[in-house]
mmCIF file as Biopython writes it, N, C-alpha, C and O atoms, coordinates in Angstrom:
data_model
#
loop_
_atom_site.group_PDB
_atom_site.id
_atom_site.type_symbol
_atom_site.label_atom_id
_atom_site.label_alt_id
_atom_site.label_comp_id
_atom_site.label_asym_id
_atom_site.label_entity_id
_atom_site.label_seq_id
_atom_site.pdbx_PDB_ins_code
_atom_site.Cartn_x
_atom_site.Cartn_y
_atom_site.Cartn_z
_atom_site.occupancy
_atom_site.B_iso_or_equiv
_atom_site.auth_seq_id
_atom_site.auth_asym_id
_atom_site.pdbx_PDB_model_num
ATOM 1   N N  . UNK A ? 1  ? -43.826 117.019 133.382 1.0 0.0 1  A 1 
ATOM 2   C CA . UNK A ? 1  ? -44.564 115.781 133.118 1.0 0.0 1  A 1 
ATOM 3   C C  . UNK A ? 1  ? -44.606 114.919 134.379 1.0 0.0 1  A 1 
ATOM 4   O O  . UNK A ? 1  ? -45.652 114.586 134.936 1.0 0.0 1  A 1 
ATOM 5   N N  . UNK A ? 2  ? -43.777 114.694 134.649 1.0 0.0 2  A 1 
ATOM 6   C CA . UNK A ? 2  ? -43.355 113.848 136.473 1.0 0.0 2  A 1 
ATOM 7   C C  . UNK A ? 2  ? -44.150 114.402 137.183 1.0 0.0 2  A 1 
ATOM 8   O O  . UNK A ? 2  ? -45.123 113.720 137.506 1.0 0.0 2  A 1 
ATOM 9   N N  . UNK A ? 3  ? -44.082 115.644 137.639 1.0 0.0 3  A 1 
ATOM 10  C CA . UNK A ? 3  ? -45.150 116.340 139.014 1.0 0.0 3  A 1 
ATOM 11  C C  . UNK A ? 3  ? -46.701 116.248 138.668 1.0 0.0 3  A 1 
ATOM 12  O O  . UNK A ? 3  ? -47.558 116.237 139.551 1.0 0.0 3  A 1 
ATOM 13  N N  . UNK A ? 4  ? -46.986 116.182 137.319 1.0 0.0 4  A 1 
ATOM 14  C CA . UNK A ? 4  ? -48.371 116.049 136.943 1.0 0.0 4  A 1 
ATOM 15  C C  . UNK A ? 4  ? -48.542 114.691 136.821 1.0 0.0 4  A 1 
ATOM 16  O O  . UNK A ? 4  ? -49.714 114.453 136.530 1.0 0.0 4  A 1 
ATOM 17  N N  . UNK A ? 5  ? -48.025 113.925 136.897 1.0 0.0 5  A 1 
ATOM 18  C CA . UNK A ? 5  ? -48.177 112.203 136.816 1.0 0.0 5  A 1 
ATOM 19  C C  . UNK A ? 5  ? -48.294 111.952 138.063 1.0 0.0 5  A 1 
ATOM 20  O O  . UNK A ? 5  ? -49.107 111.098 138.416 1.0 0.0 5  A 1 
ATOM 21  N N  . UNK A ? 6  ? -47.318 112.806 139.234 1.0 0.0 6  A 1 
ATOM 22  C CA . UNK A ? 6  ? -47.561 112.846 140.617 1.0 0.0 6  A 1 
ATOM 23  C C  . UNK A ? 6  ? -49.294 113.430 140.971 1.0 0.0 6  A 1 
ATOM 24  O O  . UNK A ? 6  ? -50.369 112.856 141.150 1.0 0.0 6  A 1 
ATOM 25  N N  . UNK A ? 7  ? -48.972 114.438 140.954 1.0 0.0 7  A 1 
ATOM 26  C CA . UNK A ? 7  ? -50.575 115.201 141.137 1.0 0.0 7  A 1 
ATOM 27  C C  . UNK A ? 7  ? -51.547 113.763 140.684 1.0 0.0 7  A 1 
ATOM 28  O O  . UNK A ? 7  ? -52.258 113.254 141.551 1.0 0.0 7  A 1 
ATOM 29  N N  . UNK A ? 8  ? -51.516 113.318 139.617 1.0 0.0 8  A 1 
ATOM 30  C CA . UNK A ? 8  ? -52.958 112.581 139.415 1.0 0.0 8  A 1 
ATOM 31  C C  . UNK A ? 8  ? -52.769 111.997 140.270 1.0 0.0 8  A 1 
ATOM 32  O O  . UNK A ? 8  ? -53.761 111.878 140.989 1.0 0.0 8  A 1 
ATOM 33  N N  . UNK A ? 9  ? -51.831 111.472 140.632 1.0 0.0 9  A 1 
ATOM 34  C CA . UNK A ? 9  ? -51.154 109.958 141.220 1.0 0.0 9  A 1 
ATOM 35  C C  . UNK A ? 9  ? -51.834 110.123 142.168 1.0 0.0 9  A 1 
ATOM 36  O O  . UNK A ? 9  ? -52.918 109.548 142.264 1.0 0.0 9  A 1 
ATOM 37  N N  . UNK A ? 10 ? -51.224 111.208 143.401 1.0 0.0 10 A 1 
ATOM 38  C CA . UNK A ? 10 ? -51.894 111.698 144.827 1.0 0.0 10 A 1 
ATOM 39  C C  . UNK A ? 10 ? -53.229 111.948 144.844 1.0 0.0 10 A 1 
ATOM 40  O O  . UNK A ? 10 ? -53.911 111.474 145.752 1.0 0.0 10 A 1 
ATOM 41  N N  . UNK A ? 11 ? -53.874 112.837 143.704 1.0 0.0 11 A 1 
ATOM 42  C CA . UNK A ? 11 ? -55.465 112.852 143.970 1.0 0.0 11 A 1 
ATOM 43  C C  . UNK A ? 11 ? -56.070 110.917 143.704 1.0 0.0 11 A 1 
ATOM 44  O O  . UNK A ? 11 ? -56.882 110.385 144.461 1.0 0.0 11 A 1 
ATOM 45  N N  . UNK A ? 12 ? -55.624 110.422 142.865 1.0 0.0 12 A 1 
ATOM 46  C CA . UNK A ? 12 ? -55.993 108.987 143.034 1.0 0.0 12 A 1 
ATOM 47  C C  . UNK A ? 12 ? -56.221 108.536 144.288 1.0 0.0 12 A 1 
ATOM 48  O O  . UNK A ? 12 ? -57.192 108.232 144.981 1.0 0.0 12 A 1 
ATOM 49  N N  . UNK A ? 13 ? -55.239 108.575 144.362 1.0 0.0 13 A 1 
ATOM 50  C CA . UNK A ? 13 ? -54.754 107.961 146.152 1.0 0.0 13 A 1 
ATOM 51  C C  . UNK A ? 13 ? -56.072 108.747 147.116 1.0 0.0 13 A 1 
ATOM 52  O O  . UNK A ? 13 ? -57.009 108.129 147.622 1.0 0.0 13 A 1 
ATOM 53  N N  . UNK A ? 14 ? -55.936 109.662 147.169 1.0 0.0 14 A 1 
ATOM 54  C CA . UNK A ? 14 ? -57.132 110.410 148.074 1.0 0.0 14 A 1 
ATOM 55  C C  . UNK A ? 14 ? -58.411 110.069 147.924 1.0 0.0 14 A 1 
ATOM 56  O O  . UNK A ? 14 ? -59.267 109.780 148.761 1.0 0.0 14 A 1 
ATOM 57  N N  . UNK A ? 15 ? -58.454 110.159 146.348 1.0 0.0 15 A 1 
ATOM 58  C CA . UNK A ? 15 ? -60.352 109.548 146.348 1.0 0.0 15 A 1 
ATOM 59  C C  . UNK A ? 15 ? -60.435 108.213 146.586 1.0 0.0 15 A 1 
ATOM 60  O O  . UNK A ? 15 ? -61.442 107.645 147.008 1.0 0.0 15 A 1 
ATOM 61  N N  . UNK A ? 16 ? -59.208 107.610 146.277 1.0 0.0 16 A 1 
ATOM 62  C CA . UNK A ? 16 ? -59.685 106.141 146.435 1.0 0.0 16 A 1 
ATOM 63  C C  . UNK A ? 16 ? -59.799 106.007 148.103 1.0 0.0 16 A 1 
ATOM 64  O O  . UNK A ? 16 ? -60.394 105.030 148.560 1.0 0.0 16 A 1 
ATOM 65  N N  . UNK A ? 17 ? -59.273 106.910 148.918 1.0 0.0 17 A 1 
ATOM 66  C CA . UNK A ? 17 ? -59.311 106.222 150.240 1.0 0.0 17 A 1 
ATOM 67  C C  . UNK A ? 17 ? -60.226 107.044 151.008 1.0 0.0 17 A 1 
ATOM 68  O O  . UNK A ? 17 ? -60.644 107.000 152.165 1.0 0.0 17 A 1 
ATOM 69  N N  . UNK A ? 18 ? -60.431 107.889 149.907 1.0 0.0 18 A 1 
ATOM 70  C CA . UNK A ? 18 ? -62.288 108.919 151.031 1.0 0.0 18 A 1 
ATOM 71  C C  . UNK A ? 18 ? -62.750 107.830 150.446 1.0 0.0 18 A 1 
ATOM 72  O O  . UNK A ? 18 ? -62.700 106.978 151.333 1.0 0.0 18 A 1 
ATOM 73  N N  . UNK A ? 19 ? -63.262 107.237 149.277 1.0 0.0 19 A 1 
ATOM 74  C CA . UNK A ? 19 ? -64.366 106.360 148.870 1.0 0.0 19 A 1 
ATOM 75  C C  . UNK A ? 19 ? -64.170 105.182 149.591 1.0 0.0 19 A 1 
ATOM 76  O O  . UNK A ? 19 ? -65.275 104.732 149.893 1.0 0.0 19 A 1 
ATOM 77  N N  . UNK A ? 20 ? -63.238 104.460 150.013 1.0 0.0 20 A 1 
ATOM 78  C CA . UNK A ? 20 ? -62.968 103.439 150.699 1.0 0.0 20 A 1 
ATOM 79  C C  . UNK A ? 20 ? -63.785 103.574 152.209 1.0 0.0 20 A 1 
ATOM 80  O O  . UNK A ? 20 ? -64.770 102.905 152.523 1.0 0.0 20 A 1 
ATOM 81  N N  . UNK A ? 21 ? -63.132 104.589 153.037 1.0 0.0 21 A 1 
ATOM 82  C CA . UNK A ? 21 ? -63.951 105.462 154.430 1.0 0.0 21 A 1 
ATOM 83  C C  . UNK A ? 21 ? -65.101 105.715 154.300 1.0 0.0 21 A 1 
ATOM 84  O O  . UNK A ? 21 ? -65.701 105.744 155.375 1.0 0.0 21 A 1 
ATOM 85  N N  . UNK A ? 22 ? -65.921 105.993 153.101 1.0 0.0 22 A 1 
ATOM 86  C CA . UNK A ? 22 ? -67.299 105.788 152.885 1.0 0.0 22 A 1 
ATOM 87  C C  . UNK A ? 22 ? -68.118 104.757 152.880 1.0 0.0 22 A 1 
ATOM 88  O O  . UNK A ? 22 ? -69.213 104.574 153.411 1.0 0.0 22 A 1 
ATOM 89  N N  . UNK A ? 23 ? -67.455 104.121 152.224 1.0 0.0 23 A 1 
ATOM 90  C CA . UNK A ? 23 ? -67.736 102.430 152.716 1.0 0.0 23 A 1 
ATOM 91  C C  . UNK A ? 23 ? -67.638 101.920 153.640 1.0 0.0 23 A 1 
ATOM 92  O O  . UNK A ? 23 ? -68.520 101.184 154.082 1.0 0.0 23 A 1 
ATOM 93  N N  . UNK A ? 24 ? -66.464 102.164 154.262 1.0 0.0 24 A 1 
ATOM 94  C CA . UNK A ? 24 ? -66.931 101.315 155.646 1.0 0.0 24 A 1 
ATOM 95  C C  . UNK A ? 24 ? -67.759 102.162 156.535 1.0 0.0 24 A 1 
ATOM 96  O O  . UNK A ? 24 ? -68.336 101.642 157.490 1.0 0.0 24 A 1 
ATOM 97  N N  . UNK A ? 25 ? -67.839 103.177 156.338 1.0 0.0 25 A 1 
ATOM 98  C CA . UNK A ? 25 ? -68.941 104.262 157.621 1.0 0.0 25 A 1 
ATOM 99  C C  . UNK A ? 25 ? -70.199 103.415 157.002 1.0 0.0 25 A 1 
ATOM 100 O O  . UNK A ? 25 ? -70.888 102.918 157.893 1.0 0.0 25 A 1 
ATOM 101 N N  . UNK A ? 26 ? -70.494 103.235 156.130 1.0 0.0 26 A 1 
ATOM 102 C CA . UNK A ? 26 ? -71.442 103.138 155.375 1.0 0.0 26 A 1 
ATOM 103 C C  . UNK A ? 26 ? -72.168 101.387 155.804 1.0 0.0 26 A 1 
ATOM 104 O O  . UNK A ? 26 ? -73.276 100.926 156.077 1.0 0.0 26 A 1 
ATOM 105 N N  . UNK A ? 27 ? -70.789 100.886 155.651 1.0 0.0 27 A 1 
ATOM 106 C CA . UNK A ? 27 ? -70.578 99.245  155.926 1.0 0.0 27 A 1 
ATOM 107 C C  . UNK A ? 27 ? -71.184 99.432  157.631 1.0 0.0 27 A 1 
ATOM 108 O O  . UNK A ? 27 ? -72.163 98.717  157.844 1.0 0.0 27 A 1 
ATOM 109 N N  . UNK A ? 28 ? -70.849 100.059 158.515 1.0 0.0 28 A 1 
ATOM 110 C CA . UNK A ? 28 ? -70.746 100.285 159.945 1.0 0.0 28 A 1 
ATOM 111 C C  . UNK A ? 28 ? -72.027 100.691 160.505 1.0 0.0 28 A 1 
ATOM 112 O O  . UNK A ? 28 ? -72.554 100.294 161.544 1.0 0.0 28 A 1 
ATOM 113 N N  . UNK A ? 29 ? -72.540 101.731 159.469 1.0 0.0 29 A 1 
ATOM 114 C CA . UNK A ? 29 ? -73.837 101.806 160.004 1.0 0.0 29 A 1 
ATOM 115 C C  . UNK A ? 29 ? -74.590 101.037 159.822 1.0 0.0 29 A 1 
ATOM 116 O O  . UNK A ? 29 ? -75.536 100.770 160.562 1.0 0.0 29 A 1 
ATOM 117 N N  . UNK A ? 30 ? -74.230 100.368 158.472 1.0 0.0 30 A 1 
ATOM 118 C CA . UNK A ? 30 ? -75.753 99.401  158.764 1.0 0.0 30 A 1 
ATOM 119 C C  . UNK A ? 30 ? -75.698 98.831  159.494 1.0 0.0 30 A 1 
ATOM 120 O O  . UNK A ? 30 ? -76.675 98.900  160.240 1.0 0.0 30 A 1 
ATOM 121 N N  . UNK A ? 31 ? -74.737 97.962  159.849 1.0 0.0 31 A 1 
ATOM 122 C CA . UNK A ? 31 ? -74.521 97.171  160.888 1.0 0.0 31 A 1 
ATOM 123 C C  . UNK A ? 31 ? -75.544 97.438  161.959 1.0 0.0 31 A 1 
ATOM 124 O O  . UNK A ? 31 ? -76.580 96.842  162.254 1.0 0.0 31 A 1 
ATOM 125 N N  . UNK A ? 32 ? -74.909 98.592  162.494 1.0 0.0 32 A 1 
ATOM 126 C CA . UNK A ? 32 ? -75.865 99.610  163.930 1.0 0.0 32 A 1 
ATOM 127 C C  . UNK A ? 32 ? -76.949 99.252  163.571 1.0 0.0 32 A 1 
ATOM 128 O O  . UNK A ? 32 ? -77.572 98.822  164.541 1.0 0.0 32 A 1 
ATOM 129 N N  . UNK A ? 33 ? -77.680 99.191  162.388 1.0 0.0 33 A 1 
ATOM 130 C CA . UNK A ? 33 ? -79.198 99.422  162.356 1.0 0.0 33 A 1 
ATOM 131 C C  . UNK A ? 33 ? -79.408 97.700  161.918 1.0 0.0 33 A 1 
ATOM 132 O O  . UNK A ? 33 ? -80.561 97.284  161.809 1.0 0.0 33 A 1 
ATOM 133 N N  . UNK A ? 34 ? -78.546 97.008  161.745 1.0 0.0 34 A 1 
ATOM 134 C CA . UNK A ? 34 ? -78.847 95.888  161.888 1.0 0.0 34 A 1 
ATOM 135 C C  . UNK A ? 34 ? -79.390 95.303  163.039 1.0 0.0 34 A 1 
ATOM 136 O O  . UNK A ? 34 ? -80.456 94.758  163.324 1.0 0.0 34 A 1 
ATOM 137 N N  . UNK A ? 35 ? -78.131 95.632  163.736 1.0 0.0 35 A 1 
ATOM 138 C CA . UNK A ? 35 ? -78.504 95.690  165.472 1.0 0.0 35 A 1 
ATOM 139 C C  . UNK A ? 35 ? -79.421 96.062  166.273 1.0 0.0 35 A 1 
ATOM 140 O O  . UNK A ? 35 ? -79.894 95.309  167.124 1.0 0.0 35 A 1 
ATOM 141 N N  . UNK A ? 36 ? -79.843 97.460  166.072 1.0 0.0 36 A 1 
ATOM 142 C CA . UNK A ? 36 ? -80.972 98.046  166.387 1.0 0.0 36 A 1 
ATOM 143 C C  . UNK A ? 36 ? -82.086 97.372  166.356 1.0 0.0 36 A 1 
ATOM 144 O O  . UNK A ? 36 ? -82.677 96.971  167.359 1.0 0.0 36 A 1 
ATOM 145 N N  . UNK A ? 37 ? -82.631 97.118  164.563 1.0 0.0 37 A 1 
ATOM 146 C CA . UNK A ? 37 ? -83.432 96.074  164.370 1.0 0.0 37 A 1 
ATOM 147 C C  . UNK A ? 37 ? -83.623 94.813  164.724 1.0 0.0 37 A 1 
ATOM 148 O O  . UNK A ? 37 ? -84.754 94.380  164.502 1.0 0.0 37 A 1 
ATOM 149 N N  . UNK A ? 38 ? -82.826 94.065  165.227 1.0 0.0 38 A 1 
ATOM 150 C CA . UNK A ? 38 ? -82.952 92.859  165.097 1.0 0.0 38 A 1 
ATOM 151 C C  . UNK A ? 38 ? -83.100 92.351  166.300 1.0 0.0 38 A 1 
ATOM 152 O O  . UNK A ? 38 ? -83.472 91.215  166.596 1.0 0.0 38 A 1 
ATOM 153 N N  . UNK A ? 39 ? -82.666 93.602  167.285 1.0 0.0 39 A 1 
ATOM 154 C CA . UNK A ? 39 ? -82.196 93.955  168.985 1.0 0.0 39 A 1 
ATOM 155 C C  . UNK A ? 39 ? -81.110 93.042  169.643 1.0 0.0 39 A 1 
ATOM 156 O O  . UNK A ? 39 ? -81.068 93.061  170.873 1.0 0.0 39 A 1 
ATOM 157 N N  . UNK A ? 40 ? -80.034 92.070  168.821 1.0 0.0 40 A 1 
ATOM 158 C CA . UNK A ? 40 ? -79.293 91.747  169.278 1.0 0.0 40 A 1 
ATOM 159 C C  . UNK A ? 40 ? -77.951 92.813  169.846 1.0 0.0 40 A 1 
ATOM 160 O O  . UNK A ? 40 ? -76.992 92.330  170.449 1.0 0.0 40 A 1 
#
């Protein structure tokens, strides 16, 4: 019961912090193309 409460635990942890890194790549590029656009 413990190691499988672990297991979810750790895959939690992982998606939450790829989905987090997606966001900010995500957050980052626009930015770039903010920039790009705006030519500042």
């Amino acid at each position: 019961m413990k190691s499988t409460t672990l297991c979810i635990h750790e895959f939690l942890n992982t998606h939450t912090q790829r989905c987090i890194h997606q966001v900010i790549l995500l957050f980052s590029l626009n930015n770039k193309l903010d920039v790009t656009l705006n030519g500042y």
